[in-house]
C-alpha positions in Angstrom: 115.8 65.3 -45.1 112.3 65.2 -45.2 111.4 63.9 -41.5 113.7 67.2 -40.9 111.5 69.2 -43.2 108.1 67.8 -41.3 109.4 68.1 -37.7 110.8 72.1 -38.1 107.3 72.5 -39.6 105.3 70.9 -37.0 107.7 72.7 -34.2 106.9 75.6 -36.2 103.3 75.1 -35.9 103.5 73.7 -32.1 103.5 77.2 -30.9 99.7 77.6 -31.7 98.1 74.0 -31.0 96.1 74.0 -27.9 95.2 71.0 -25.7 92.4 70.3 -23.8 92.3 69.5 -20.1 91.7 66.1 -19.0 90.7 64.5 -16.2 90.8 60.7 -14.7 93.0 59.7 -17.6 96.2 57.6 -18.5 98.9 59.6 -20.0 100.2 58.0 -22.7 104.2 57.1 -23.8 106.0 57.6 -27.3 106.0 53.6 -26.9 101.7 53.4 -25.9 101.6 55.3 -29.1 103.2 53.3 -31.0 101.5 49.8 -29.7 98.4 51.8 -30.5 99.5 52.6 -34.1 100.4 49.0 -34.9 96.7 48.2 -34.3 96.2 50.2 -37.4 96.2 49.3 -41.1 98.6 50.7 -43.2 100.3 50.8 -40.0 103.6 51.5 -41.6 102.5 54.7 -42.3 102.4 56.5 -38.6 105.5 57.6 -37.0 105.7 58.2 -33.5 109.0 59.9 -32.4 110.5 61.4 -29.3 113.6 64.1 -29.5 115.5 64.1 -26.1 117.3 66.8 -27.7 114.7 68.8 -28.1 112.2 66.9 -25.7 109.3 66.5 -27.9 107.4 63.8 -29.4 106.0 64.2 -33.0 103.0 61.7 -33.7 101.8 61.3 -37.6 100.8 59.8 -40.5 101.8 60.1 -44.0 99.4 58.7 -46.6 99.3 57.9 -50.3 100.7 60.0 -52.9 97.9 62.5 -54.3 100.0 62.5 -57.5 98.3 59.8 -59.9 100.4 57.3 -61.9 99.0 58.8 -65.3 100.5 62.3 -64.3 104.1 60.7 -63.4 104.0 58.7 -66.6 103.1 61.9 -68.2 106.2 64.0 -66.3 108.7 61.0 -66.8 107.5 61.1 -70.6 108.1 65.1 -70.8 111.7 63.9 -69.4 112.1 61.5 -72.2 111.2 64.0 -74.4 113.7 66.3 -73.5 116.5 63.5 -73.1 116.3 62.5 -69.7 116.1 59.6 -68.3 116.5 60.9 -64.7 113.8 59.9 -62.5 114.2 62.4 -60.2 111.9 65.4 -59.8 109.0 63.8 -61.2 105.8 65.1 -58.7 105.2 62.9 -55.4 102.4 64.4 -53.0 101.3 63.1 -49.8 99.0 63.7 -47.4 99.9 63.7 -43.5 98.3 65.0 -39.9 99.7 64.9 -36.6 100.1 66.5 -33.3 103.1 67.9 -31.7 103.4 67.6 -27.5 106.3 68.6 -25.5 108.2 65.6 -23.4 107.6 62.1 -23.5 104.4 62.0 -22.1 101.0 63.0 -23.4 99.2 64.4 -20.5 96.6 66.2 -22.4 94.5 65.5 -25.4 95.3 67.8 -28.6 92.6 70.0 -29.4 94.2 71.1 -32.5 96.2 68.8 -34.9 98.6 70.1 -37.8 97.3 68.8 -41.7 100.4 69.3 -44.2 100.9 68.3 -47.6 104.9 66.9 -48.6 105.5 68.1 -52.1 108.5 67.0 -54.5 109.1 68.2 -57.8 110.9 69.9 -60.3 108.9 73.4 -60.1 107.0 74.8 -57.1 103.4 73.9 -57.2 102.2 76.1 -54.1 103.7 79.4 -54.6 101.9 81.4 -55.5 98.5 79.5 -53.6 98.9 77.2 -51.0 94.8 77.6 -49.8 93.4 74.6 -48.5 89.6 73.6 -48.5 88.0 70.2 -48.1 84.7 69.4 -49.2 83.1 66.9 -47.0 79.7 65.6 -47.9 78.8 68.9 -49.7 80.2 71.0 -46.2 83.0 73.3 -47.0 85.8 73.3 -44.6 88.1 76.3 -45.4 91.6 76.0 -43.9 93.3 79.7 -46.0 97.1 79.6 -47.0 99.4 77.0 -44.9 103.0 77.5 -43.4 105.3 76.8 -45.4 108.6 75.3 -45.5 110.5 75.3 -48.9 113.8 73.9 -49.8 115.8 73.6 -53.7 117.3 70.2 -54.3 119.4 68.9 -56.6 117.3 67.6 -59.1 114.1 70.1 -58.2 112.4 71.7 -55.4 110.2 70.4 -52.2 107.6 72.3 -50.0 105.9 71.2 -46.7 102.5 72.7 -46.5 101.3 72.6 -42.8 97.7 73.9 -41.5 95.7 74.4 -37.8 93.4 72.3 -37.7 90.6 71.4 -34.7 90.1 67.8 -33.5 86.7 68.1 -35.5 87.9 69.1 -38.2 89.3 65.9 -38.6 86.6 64.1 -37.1 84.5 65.3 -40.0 86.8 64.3 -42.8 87.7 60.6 -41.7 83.6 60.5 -41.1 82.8 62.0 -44.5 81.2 59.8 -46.8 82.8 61.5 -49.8 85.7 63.4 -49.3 87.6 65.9 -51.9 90.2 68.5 -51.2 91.8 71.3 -53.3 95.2 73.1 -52.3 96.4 75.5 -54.5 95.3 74.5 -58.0 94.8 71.1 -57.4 91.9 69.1 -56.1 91.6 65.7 -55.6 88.9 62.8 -53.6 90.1 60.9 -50.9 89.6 56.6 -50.8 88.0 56.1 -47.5 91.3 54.7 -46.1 92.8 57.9 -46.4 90.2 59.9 -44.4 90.3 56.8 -41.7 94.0 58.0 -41.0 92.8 61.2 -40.0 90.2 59.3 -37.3 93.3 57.2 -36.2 95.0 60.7 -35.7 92.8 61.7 -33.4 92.7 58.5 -31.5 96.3 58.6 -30.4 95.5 62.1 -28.8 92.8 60.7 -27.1 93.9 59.2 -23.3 90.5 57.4 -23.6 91.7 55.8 -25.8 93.8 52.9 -24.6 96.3 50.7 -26.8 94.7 47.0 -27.2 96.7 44.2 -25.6 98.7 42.2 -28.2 
């Protein structure tokens, strides 16, 4: 349900991304992609996919969850409390970016990528604000409210978040020294293996860049 969630998102967002001519370059291959992505730590992480049905390949990564352990003890304790012992609908965030190109091919590097944030919970957290910014050594990146995608489960609600963003935008966060973000109400710092996944991003779109040889 959730890849479903991400990919109408993204296809959403595919409309508006822009890629840049290139010149002298390999396209690469859903599988290229992938042999580049295994290269990778926390390789597990990036999906590569093509759709024949709807002949498009989605290329991402989904990192850690934002949510902190203290604040999902802290939700699973106000369960307790209440006389549930139902795991479900405690808070899960993570963090993804990707790209979107139509076919099996990339012929052209991305100039723009999609950010998006995978919420799960048992109340909306991005309702009534979804505004991104990302402070990246003291530079404000401002990214306004996302696209959203919002769906009621049985046990509590999810939202995909998804935002336009340039190829340096992301260069600048997965080079930023100190990283922190806020969406909506809630900020948070990045590890510097989380801003690496946004370089990673952009070296999939890149035809320079070549898969290694195994």
């Amino acid at each position: 349900m959730k890849k479903l969630l991400i990919t109408t998102l993204l296809s959403f967002c595919f409309s508006v991304l822009a890629f840049a001519q290139t010149e002298n370059m390999t396209p690469k291959t859903p599988e290229d992609l992938k042999q580049q992505a295994k290269t990778f730590k926390d390789r597990r992480k990036y999906e590569i996919r093509y759709d024949k049905f709807e002949d498009m390949t989605v290329a991402r990564f989904s990192g850690n969850n934002l949510v902190t352990s203290g604040e999902q003890f802290g939700a699973l304790l106000g369960k307790a409390m209440a006389g549930s012992s139902d795991p479900r609908g405690v808070p899960m965030l993570l963090l993804g970016a990707g790209f979107i190109f139509s076919g099996d091919t990339l012929k052209e590097s991305p100039k723009d990528y999609i950010i998006y944030f995978d919420y799960s919970g048992e109340s909306w957290a991005f309702i009534k604000s979804s505004k991104l910014i990302f402070l990246v050594d003291g530079e404000r990146i401002q990214f306004g409210d996302g696209e959203a995608d919002r769906t009621i489960k049985k046990q509590g609600v999810a939202e995909i978040i998804g935002f336009r963003a340039s190829k340096d935008d992301l260069l600048k966060i997965g080079n930023g020294k100190s990283v922190e973000l806020k969406i909506g109400s809630l900020a948070r710092k990045l590890k510097s293996e989380q801003a690496q996944m946004f370089l990673n991003i952009v070296k999939l779109g890149d035809l320079s860049e070549r898969p290694k040889a195994k």
